[in-house]
N, C-alpha and C positions, 0 to 999 in steps of 0.2 A: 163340332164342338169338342168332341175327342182328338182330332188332332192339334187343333188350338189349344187347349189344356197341358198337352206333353210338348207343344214348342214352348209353352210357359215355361214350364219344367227343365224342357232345355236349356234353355236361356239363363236359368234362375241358377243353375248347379253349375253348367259350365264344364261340364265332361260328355262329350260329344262323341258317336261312334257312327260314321258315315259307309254304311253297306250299299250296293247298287238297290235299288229300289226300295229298300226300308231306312228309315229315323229310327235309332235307337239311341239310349240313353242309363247310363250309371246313374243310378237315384239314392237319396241318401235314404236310409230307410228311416232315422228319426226326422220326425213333425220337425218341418222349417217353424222359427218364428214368426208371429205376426208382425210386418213393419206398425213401428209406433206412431207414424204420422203418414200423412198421403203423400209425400213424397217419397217414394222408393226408388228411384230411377237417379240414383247416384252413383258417377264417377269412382272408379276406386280409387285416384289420385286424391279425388276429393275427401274422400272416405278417411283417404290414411291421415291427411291433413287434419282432419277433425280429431282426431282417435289422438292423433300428437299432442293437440290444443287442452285437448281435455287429460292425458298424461302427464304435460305441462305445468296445468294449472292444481292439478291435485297433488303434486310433490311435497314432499312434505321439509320445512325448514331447512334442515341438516343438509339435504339434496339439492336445494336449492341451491344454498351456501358454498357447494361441494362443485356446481357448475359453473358458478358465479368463477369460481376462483381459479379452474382449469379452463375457463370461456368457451366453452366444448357448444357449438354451433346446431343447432337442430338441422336436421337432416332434409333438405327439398322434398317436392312431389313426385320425386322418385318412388319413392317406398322405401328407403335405406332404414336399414334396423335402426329403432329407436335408442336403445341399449346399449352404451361404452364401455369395453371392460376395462380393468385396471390398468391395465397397460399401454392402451389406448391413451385414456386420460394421461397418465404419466407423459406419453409423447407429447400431446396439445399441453400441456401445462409448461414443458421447455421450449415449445413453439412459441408458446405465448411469451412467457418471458423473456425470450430470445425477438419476440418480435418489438416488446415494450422498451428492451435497450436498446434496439437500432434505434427507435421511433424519438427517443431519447437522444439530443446533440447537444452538451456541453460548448456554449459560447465563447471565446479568449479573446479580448481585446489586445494582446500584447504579444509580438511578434518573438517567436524564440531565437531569433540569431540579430546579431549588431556590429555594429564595424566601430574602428572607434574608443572599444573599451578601456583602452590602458589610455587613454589621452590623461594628463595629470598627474598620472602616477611618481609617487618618489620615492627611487629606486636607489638610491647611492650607499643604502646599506642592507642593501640585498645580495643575497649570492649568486651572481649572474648567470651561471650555470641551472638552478632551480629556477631561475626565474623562465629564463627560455624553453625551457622542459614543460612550464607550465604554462605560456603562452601559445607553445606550439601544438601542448595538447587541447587547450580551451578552445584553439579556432576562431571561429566566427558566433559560438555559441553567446546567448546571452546571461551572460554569467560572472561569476566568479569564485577565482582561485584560493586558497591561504595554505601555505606550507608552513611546517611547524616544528623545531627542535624540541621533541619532547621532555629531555632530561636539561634544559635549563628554559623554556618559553620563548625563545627567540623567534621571530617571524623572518623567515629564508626568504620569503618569497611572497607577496599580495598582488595579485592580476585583479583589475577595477577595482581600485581600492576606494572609490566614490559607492560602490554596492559592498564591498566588507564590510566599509562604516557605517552602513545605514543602519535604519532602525529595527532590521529582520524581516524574517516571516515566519507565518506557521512552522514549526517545523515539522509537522507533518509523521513518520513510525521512527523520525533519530531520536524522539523524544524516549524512545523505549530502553534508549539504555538508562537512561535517568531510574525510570518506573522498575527496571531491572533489579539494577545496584539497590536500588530503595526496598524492594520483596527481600532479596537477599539480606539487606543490612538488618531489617527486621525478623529474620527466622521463617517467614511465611514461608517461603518454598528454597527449593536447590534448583541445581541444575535439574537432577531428577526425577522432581516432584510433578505430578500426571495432573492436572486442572482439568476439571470439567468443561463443556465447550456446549453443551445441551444434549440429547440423547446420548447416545453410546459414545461420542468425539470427544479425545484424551490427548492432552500435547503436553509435553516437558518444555522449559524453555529454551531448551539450544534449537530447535527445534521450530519451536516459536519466533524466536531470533531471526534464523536462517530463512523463516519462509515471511515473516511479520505478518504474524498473526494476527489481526486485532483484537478478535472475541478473545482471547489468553491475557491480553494485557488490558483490556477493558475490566475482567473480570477480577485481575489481580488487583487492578485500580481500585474498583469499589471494595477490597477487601481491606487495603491498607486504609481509604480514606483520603478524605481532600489535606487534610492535616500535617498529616505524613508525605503523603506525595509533594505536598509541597515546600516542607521541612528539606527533605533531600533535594530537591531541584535548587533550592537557593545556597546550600554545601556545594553540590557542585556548581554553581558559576552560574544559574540562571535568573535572572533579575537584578545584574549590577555589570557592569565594567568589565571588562574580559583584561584589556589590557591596562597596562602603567604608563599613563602620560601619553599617549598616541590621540594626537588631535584628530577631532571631526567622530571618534566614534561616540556614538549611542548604546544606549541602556537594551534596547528590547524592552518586552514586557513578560511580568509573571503578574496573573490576577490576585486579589486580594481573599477574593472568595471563591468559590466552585461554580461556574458558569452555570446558567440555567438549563434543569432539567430537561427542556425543549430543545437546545442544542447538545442533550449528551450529556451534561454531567460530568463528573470527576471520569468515566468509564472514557469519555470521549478525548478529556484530554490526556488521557494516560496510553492512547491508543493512535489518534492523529495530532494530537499536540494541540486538539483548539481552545482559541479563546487566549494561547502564546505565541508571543512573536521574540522570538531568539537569532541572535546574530550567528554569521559565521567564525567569529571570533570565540564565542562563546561555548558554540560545540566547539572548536578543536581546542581548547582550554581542558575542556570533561577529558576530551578524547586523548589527549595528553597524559594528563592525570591517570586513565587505565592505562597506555602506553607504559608507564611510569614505575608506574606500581602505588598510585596513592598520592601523589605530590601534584597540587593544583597550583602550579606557579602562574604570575600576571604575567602577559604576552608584553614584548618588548619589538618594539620594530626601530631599532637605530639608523640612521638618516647622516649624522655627521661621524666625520673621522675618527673624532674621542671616543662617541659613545660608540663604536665600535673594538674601537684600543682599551678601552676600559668597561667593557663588557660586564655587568656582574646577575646572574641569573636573581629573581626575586619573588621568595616564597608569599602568596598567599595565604596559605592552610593547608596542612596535612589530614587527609581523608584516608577513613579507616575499612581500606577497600581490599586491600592486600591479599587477603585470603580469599576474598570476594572476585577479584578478577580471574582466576581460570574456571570461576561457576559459568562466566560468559563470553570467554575464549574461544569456548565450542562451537557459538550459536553467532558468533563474531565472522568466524572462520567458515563454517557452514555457508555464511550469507556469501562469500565469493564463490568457496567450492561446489556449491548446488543448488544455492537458493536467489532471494534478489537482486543479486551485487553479480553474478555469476558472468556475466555480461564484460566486466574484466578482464577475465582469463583470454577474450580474445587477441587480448593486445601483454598483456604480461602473465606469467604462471611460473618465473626463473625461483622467486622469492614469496614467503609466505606472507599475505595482504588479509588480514581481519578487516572488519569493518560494517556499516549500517548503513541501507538505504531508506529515502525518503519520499513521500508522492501523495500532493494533494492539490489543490485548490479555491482559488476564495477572491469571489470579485472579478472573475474573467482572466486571471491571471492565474494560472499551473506553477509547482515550484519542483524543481526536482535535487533532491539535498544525498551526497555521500562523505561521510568518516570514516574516514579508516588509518591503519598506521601498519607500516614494514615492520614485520616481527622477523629483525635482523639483528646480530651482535652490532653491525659496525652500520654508519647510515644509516640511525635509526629518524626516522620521519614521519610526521602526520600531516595528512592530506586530504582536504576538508573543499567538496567541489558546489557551489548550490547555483543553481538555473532559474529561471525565470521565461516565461513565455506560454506558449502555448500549447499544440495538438506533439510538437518532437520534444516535450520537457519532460523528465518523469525519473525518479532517481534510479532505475537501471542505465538510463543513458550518462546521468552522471557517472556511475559505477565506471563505464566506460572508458567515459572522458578519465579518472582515476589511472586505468590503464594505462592508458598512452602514457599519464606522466609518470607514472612506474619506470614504463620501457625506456621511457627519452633517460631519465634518469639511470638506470642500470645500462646504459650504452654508453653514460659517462662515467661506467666505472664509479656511481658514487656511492653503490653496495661493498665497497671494496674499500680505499682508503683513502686519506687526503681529504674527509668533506667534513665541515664543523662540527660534524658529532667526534669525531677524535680526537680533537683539540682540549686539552684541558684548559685553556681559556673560555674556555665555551660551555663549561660543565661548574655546578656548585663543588665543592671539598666536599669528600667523600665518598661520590659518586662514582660510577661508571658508565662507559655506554654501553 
């Protein structure tokens, strides 16, 4: 009976000391409790399991909340500690979001490259030079080109000009120079000025620009208002005609009122452009206009011999941006030399290239949008590139494409002299290039 009682004992404690001929045993010396039911004869796996269940089910809301949203896995029948620390969690929480965006595949019904493109095109008062610089840098891409003399509106050059004239698309973060110029015109901020981002994140807008921020320009959205933001979006050129008398193009659209809440709001269109669909004519009109220094002239694409011989540049409206353009020079320039447009410099970095990229889409179909213009005394140019397709579309690849037509361009010498920015036929009186 006394040795049955101390293999109990044994058994129960589980610290064992095996001498030749004697059982001995470490005893705890406080009172074991009494099991609470007639089952005693459980598993420690099982054991741990229970103890989990019951740890589990007694957490309290905030805890809950807290594993819910790190997905932090209970632990098998191993026995593995119950308990995450914070850094733990921190890892599974990018695990987990890292696993919810693979998990995540964006559909494109629409192929990014097309053969074909220029079929139609009318070309006889084009610069044949700009044109092939831009065809050979477009490719096979699905897309299209528009080159642009800044200082009088003239169109050098239109690659698919069946997709220049259509009706747009999103435009997606070019909308941000609009939302820019418009903070500025308004006093709301400078260049300089630090916007809240939530916590401790502070961004200026070159800054902004350079990396296309959207929480900076959502933020400054809802400060101006739908009002405002869309006062200046129709000064510069959105919601009407880009060009003078050039058949087949289209309006775009600018909404009437501030898109529903549910879609974003005025924050969303000041940020990805939704709920507008703006042509490519349209941006390089604005983009012009900054090129310029203020002067929003109607794009012109002459076709016959006269209107070329009789060229005369044709003012729109004078915008009052002037002092306004080197607040966003920086954040222009940034976006090739370090930020989204950066992607350029593969193919050109002779000549200094401002500009904005663009990237979204809607309906299975990606758009990828860049403007920019040669900030050169002579050959001055805007170079307005927007794609369409799918999983290779995205406005850094536009950026690119931008490139090459840089380089095809500057290897004809047309940073140098002889190309219609030096022609004083080709410029209003007064002017310069």
């Amino acid at each position: 009976m006394q040795g049955t009682r101390g293999l109990r004992l044994l058994v129960m404690v589980g610290s064992v000391l095996f001498v030749p001929g004697i059982w001995a045993a470490n005893v705890n010396p406080h009172p074991l409790n009494p099991p609470k039911s007639k089952s005693t004869k459980v598993s420690e796996s099982q054991r741990t399991r229970r103890r989990m269940r019951h740890l589990a089910s007694g957490r309290s809301t905030a805890v809950r909340a807290t594993v819910r949203s790190t997905a932090v896995h209970r632990t098998g029948s191993s026995g593995a500690a119950a308990h995450t620390t914070s850094s733990q969690k921190t890892t599974l929480t990018r695990a987990s979001a890292s696993t919810a965006r693979h998990r995540y595949h964006e559909r494109f019904f629409m192929s990014s490259f097309a053969e074909g493109i220029t079929g139609g095109d009318v070309t006889e008062g084009e610069d044949p030079v700009v044109r092939q610089a831009a065809i050979d840098a477009l490719g096979n891409m699905n897309g299209t080109m528009v080159a642009i003399e800044p200082t009088s509106g003239r169109v050098l050059a239109m690659v698919n000009q069946k997709l220049a004239l259509s009706s747009g698309a999103q435009p997606c973060s070019t909308i941000k120079l609009s939302v820019a110029l418009a903070a500025l015109s308004e006093g709301l901020i400078s260049k300089d000025t630090e916007v809240p981002l939530g916590g401790r994140s502070r961004m200026n807008l070159t800054e902004a620009l350079a990396h296309s921020n959207n929480a900076y320009f959502e933020a400054v959205g809802r400060k101006l208002g739908f009002e405002k933001v869309a006062y200046y979006a129709h000064q510069f050129g959105l919601g009407e005609l880009a060009g003078y008398d050039i058949p087949g193009e289209q309006l775009g659209a600018y909404p009437e009122e501030v898109i529903p809440q549910k879609l974003g709001g005025v924050g969303k269109m000041c940020s990805f452009g939704e709920g507008i669909s703006m042509t490519p004519l349209q941006l390089g009109a604005m983009v012009s206009a900054i090129a310029n220094g203020g002067t929003l002239y109607y794009l012109q694409h002459p076709v016959l011999p006269e209107e070329i011989a009789n060229f005369q540049p044709r003012i729109k409206r004078q915008l009052d941006i002037a002092p306004l353009i080197p607040e966003i020079s920086d954040g222009m320039a940034g976006a090739v030399q370090y930020g989204t447009a950066r992607r350029l410099g593969l193919n050109f970095s002779e000549e200094e290239i401002l500009g904005k990229t663009g990237t979204c889409s809607h309906a299975g179909t990606r758009f990828g949008w860049f403007a920019s213009y040669a900030n050169t005394s002579r050959g001055r140019i805007v170079v307005v590139v927007f794609l369409q397709g799918g999983q290779p579309t995205f406005g850094p690849k536009a950026a690119e494409i931008a490139g090459l037509m840089y380089r095809n361009l500057y290897d004809h010498n047309f940073f140098i002299a002889g190309t219609p920015a030096d022609t004083a036929a080709s410029r209003p009186a007064g002017t310069t290039p």
